[in-house]
PAKERO-647094 format. One record per atom (N, C-alpha, C, O): residue number from 1; atom name; residue in one letter; x, y, z. Coordinates in pm, whole numbers. Layout:
BEGIN
<node n="NUM" atom="CA" res="A" xx="X" yy="Y" zz="Z"/>
...
# end
This chain:
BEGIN
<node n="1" atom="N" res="X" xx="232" yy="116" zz="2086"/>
<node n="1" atom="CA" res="X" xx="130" yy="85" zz="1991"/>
<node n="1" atom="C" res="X" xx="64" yy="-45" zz="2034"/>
<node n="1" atom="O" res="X" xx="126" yy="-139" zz="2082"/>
<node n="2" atom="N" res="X" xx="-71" yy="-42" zz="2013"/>
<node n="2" atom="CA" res="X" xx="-166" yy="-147" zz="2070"/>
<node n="2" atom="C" res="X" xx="-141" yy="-269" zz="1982"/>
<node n="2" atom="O" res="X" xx="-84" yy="-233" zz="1879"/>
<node n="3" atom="N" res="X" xx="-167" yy="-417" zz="1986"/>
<node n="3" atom="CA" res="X" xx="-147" yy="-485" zz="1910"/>
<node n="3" atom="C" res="X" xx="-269" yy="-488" zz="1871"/>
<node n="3" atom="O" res="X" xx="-303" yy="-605" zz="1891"/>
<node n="4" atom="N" res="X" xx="-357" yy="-432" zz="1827"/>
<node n="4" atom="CA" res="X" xx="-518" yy="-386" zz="1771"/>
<node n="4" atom="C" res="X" xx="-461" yy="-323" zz="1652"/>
<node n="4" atom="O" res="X" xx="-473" yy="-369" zz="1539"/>
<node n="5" atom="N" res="X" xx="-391" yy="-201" zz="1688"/>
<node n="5" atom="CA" res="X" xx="-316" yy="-96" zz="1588"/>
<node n="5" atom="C" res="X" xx="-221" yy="-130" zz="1516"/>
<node n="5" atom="O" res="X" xx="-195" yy="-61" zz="1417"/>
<node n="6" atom="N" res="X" xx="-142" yy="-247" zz="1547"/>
<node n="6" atom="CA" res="X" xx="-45" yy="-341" zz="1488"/>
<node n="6" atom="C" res="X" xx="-145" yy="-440" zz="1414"/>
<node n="6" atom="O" res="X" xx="-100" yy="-439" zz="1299"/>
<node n="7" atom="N" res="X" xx="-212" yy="-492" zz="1415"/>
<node n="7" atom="CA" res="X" xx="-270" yy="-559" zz="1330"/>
<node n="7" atom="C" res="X" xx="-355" yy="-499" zz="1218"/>
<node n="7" atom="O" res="X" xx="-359" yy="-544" zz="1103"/>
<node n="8" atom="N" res="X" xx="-430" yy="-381" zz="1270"/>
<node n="8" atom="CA" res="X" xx="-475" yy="-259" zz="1126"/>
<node n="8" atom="C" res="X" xx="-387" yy="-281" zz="1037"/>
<node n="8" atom="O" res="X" xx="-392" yy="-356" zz="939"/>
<node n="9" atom="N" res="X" xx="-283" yy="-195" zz="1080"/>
<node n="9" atom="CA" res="X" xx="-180" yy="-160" zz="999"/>
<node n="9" atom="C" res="X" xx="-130" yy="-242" zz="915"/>
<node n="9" atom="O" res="X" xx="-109" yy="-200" zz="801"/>
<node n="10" atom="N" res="X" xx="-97" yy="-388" zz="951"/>
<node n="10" atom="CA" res="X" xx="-51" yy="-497" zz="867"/>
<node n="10" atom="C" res="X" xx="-141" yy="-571" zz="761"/>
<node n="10" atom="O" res="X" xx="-113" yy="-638" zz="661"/>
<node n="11" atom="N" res="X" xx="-288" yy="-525" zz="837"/>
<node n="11" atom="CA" res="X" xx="-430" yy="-565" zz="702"/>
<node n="11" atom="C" res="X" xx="-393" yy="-464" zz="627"/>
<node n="11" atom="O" res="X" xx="-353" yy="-499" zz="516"/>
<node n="12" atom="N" res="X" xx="-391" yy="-321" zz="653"/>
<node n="12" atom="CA" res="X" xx="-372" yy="-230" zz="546"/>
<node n="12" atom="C" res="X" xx="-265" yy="-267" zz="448"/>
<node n="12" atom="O" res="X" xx="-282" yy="-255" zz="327"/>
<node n="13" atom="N" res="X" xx="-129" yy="-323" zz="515"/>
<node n="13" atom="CA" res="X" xx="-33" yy="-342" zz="398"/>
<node n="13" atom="C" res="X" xx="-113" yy="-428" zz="298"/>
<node n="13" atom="O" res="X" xx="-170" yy="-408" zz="191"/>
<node n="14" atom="N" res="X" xx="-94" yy="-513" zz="366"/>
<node n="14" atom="CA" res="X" xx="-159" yy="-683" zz="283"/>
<node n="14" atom="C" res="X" xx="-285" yy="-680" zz="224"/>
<node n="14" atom="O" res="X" xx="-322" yy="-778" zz="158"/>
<node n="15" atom="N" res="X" xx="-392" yy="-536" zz="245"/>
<node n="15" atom="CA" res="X" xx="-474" yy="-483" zz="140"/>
<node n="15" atom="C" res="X" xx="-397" yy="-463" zz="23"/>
<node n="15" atom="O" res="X" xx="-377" yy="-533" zz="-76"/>
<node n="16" atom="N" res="X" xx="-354" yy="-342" zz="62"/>
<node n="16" atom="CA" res="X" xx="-289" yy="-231" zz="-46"/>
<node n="16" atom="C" res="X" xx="-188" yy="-311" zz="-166"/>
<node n="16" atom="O" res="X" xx="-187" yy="-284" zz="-287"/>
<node n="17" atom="N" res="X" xx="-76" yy="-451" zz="-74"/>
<node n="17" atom="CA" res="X" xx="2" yy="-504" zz="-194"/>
<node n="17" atom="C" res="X" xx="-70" yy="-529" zz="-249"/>
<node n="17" atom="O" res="X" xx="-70" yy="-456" zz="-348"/>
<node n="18" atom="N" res="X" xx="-198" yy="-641" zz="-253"/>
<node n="18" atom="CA" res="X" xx="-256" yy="-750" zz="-302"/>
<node n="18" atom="C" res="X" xx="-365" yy="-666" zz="-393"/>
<node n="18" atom="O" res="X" xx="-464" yy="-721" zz="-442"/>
<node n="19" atom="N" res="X" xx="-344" yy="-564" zz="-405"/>
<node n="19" atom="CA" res="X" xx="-498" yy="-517" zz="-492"/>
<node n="19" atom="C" res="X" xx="-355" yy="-465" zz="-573"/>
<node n="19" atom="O" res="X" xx="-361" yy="-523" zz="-681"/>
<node n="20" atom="N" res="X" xx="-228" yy="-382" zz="-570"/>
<node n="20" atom="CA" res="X" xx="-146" yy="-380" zz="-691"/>
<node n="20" atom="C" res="X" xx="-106" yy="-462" zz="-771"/>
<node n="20" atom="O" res="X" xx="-89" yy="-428" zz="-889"/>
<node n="21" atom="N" res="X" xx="-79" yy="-589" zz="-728"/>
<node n="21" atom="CA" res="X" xx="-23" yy="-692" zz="-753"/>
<node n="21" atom="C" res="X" xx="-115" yy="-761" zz="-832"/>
<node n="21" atom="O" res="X" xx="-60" yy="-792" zz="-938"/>
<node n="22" atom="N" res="X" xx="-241" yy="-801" zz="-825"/>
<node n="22" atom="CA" res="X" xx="-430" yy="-841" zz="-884"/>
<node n="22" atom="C" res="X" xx="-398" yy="-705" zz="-1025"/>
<node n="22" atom="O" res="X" xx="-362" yy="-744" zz="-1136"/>
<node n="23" atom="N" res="X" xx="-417" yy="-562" zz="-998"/>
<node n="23" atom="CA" res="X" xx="-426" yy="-469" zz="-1110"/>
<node n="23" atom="C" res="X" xx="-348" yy="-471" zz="-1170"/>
<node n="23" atom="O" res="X" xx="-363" yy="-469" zz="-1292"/>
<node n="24" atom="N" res="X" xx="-189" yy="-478" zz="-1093"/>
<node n="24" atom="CA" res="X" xx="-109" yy="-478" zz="-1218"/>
<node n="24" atom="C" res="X" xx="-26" yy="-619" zz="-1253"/>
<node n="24" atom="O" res="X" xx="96" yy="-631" zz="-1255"/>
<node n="25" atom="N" res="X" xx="-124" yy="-723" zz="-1279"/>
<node n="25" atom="CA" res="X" xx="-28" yy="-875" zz="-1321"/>
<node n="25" atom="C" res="X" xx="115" yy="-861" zz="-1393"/>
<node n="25" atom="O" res="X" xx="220" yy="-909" zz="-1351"/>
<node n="26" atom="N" res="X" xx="99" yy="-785" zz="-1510"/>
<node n="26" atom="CA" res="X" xx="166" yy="-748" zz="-1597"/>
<node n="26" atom="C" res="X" xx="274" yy="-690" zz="-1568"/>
<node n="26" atom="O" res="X" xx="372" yy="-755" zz="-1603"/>
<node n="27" atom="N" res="X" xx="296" yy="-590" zz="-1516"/>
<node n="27" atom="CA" res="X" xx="393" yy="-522" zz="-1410"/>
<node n="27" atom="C" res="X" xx="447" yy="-557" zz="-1280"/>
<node n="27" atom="O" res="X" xx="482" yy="-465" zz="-1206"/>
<node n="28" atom="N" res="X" xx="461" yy="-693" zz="-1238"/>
<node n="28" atom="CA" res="X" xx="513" yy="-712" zz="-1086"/>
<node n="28" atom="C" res="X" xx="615" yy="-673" zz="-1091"/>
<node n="28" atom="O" res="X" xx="643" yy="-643" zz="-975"/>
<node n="29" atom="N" res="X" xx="726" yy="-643" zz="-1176"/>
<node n="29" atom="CA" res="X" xx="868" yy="-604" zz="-1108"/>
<node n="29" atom="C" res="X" xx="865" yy="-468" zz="-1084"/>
<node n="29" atom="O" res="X" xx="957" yy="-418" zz="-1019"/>
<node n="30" atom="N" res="X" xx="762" yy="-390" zz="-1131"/>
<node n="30" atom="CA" res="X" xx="765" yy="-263" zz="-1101"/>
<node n="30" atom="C" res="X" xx="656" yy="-248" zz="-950"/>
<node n="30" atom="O" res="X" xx="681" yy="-164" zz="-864"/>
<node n="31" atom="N" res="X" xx="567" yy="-319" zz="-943"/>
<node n="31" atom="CA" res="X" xx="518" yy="-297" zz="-812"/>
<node n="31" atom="C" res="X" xx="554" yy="-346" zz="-731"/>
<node n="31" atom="O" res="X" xx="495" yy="-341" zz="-623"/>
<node n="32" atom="N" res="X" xx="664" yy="-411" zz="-748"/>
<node n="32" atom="CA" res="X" xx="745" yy="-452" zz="-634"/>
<node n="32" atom="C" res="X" xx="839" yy="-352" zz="-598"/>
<node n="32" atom="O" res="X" xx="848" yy="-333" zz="-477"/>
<node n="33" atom="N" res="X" xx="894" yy="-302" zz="-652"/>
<node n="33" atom="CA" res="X" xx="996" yy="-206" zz="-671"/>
<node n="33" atom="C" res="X" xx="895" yy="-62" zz="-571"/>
<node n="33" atom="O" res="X" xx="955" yy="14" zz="-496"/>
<node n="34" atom="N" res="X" xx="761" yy="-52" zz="-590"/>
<node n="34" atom="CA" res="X" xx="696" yy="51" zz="-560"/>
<node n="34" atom="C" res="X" xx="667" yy="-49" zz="-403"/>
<node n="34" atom="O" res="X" xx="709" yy="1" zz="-298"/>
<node n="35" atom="N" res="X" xx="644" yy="-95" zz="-401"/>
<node n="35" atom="CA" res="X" xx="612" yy="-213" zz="-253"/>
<node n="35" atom="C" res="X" xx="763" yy="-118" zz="-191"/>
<node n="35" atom="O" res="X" xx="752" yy="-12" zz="-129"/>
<node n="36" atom="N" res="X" xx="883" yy="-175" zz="-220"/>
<node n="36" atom="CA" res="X" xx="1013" yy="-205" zz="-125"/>
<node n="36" atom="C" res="X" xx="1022" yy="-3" zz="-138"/>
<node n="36" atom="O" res="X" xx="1059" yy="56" zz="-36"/>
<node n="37" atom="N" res="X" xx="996" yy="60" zz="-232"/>
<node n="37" atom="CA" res="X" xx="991" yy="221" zz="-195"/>
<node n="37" atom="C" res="X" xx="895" yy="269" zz="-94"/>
<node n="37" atom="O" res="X" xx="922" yy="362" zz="-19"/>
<node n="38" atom="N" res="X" xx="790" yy="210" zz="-91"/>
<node n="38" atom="CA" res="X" xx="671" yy="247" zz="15"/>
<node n="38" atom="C" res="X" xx="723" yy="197" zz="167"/>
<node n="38" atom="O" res="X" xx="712" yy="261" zz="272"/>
<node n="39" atom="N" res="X" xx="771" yy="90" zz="151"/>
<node n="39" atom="CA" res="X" xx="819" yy="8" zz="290"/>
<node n="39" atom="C" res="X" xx="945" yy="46" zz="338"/>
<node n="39" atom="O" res="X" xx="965" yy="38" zz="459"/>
<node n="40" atom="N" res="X" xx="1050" yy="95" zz="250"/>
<node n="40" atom="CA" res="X" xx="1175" yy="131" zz="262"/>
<node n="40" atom="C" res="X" xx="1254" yy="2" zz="263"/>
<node n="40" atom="O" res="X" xx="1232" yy="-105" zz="206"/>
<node n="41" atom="N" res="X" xx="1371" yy="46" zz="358"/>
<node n="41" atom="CA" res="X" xx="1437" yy="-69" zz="339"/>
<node n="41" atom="C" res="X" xx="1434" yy="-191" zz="476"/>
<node n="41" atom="O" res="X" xx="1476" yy="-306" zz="464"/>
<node n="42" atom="N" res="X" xx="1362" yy="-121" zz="631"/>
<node n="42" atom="CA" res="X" xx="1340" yy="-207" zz="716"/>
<node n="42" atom="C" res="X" xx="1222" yy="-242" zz="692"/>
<node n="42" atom="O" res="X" xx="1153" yy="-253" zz="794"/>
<node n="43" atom="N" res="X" xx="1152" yy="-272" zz="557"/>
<node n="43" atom="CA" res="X" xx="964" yy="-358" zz="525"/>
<node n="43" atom="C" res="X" xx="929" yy="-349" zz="631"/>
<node n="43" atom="O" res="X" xx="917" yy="-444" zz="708"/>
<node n="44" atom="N" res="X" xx="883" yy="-120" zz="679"/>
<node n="44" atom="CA" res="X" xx="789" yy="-129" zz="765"/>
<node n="44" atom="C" res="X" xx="636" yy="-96" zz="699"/>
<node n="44" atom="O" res="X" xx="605" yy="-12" zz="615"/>
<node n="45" atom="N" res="X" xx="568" yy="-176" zz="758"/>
<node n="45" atom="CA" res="X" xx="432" yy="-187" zz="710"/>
<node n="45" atom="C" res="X" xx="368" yy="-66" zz="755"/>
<node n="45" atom="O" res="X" xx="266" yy="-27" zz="699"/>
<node n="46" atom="N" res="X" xx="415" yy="-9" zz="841"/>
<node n="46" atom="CA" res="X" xx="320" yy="94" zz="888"/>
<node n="46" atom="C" res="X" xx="297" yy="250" zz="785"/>
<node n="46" atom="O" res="X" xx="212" yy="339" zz="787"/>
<node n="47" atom="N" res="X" xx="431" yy="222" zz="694"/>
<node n="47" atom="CA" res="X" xx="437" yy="352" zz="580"/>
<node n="47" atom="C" res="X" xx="298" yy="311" zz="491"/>
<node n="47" atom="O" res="X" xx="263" yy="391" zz="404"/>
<node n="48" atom="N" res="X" xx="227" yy="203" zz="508"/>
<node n="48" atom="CA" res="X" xx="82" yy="229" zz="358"/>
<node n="48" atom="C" res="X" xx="24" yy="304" zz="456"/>
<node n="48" atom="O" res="X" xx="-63" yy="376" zz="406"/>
<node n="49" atom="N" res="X" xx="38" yy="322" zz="597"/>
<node n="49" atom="CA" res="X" xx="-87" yy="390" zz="686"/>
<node n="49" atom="C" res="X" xx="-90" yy="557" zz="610"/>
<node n="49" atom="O" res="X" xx="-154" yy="625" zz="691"/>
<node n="50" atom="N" res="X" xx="-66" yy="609" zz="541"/>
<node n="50" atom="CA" res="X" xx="-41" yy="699" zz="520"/>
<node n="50" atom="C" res="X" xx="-132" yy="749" zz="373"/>
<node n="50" atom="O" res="X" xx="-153" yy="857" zz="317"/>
<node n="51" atom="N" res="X" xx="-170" yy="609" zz="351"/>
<node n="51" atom="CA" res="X" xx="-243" yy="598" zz="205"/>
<node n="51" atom="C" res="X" xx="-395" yy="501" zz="262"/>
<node n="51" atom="O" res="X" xx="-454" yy="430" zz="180"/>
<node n="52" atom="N" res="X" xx="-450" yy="514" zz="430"/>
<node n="52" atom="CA" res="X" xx="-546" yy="478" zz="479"/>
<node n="52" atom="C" res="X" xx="-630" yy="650" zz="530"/>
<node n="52" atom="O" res="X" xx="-573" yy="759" zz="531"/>
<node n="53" atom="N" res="X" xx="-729" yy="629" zz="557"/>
<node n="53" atom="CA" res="X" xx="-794" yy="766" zz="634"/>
<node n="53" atom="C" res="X" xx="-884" yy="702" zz="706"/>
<node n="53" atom="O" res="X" xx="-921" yy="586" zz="691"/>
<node n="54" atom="N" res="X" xx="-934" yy="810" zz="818"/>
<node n="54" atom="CA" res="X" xx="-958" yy="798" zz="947"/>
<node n="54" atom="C" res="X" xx="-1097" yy="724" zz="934"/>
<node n="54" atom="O" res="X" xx="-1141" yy="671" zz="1036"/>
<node n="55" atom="N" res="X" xx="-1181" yy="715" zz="797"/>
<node n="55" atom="CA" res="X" xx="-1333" yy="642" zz="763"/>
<node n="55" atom="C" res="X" xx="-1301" yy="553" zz="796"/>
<node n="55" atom="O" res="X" xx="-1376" yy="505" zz="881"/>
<node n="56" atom="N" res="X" xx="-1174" yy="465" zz="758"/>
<node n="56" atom="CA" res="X" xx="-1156" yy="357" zz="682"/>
<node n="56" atom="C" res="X" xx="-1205" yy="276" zz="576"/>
<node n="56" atom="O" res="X" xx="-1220" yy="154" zz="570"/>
<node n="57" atom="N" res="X" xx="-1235" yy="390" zz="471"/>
<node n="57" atom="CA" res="X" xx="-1308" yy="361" zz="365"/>
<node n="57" atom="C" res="X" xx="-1188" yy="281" zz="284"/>
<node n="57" atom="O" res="X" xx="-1076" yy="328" zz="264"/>
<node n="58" atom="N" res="X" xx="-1243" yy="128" zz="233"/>
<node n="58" atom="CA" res="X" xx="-1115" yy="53" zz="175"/>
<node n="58" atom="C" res="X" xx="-1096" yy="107" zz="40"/>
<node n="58" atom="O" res="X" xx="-987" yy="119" zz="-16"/>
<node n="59" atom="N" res="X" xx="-1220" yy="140" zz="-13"/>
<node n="59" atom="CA" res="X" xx="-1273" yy="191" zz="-179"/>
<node n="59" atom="C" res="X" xx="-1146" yy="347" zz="-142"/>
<node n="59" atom="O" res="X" xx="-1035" yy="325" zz="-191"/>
<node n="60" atom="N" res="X" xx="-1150" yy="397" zz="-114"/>
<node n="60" atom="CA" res="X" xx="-1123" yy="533" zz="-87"/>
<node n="60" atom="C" res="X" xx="-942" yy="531" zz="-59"/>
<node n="60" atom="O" res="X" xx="-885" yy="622" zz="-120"/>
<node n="61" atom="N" res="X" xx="-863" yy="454" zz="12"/>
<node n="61" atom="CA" res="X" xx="-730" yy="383" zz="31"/>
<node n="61" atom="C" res="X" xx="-696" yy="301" zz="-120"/>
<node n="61" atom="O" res="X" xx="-591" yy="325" zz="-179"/>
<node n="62" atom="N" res="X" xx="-806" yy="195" zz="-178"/>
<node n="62" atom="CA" res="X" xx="-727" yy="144" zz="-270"/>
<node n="62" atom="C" res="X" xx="-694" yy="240" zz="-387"/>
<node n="62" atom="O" res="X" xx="-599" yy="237" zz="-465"/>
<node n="63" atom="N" res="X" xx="-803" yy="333" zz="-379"/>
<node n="63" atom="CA" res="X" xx="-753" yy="475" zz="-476"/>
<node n="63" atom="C" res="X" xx="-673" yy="543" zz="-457"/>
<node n="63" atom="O" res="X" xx="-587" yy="571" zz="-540"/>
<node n="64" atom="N" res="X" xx="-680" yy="585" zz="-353"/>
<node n="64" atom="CA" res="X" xx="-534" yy="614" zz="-345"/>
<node n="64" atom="C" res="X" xx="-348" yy="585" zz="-377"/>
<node n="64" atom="O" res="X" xx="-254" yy="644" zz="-430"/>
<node n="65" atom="N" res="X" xx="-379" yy="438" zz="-298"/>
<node n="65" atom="CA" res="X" xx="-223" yy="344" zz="-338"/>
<node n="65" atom="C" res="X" xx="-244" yy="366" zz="-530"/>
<node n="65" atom="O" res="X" xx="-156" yy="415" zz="-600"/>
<node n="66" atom="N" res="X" xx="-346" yy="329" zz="-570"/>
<node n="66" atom="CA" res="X" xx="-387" yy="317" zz="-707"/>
<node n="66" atom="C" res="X" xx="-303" yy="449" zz="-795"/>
<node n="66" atom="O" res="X" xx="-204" yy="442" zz="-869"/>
<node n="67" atom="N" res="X" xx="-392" yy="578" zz="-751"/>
<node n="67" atom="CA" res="X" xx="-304" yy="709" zz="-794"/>
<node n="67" atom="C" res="X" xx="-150" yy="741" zz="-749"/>
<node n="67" atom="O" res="X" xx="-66" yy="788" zz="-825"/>
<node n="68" atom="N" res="X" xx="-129" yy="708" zz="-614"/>
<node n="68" atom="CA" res="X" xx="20" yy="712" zz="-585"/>
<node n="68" atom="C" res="X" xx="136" yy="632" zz="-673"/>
<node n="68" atom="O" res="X" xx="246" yy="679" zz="-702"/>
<node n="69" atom="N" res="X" xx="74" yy="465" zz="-720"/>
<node n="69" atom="CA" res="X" xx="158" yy="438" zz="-801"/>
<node n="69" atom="C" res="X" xx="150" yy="484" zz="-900"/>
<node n="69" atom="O" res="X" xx="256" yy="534" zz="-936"/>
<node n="70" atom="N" res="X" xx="49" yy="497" zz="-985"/>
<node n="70" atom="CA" res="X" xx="72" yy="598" zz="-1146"/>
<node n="70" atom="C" res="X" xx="129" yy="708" zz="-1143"/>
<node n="70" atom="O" res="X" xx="170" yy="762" zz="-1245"/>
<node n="71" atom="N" res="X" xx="142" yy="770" zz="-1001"/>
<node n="71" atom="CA" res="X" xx="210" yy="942" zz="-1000"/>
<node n="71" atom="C" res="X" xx="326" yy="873" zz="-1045"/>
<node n="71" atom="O" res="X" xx="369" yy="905" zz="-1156"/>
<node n="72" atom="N" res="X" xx="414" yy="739" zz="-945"/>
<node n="72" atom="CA" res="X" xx="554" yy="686" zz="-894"/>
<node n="72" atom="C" res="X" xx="571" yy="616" zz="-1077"/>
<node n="72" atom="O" res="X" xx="691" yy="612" zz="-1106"/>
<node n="73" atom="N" res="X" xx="497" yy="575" zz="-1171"/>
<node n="73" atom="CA" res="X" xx="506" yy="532" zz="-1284"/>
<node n="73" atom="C" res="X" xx="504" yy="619" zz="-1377"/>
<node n="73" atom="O" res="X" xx="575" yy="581" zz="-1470"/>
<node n="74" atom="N" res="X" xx="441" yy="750" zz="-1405"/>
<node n="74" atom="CA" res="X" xx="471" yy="850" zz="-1459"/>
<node n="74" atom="C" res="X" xx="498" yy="968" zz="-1404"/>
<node n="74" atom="O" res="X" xx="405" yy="1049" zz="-1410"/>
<node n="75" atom="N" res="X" xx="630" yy="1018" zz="-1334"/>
<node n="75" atom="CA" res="X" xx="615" yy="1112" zz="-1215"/>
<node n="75" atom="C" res="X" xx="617" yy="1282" zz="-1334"/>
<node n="75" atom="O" res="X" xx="607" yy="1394" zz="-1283"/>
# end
């Protein structure tokens, strides 16, 4: 992996926490809890790539992480 592709990937995390963490103030112990489930247990960053698409539309990813946690909050 390119360190180009290593660095995407780590903006994508550090998108994706920081816009749950901003929406849900109120809830950090639970989006943390959804953080360390997304990352597993070796905090690999590369599991939000999965909640990015090939546009790289950011609007389009933060909706996503957005719906994935409400599925993971009311499954």
């Amino acid at each position: 992996m390119s360190l180009g592709t290593k660095n995407r990937l780590t903006q994508i995390a550090t998108r994706c926490k920081e816009h749950l963490r901003q929406s849900h103030s109120d809830k950090l112990e639970l989006v943390n809890e959804f953080i360390a489930e997304i990352e597993g247990s070796d905090r690999d960053a590369n599991q939000w790539s999965k909640l990015a698409d090939l546009k790289r539309s950011e609007s389009d990813m933060l909706q996503r992480v957005e719906g994935s946690f409400q599925k993971w909050l009311n499954p």
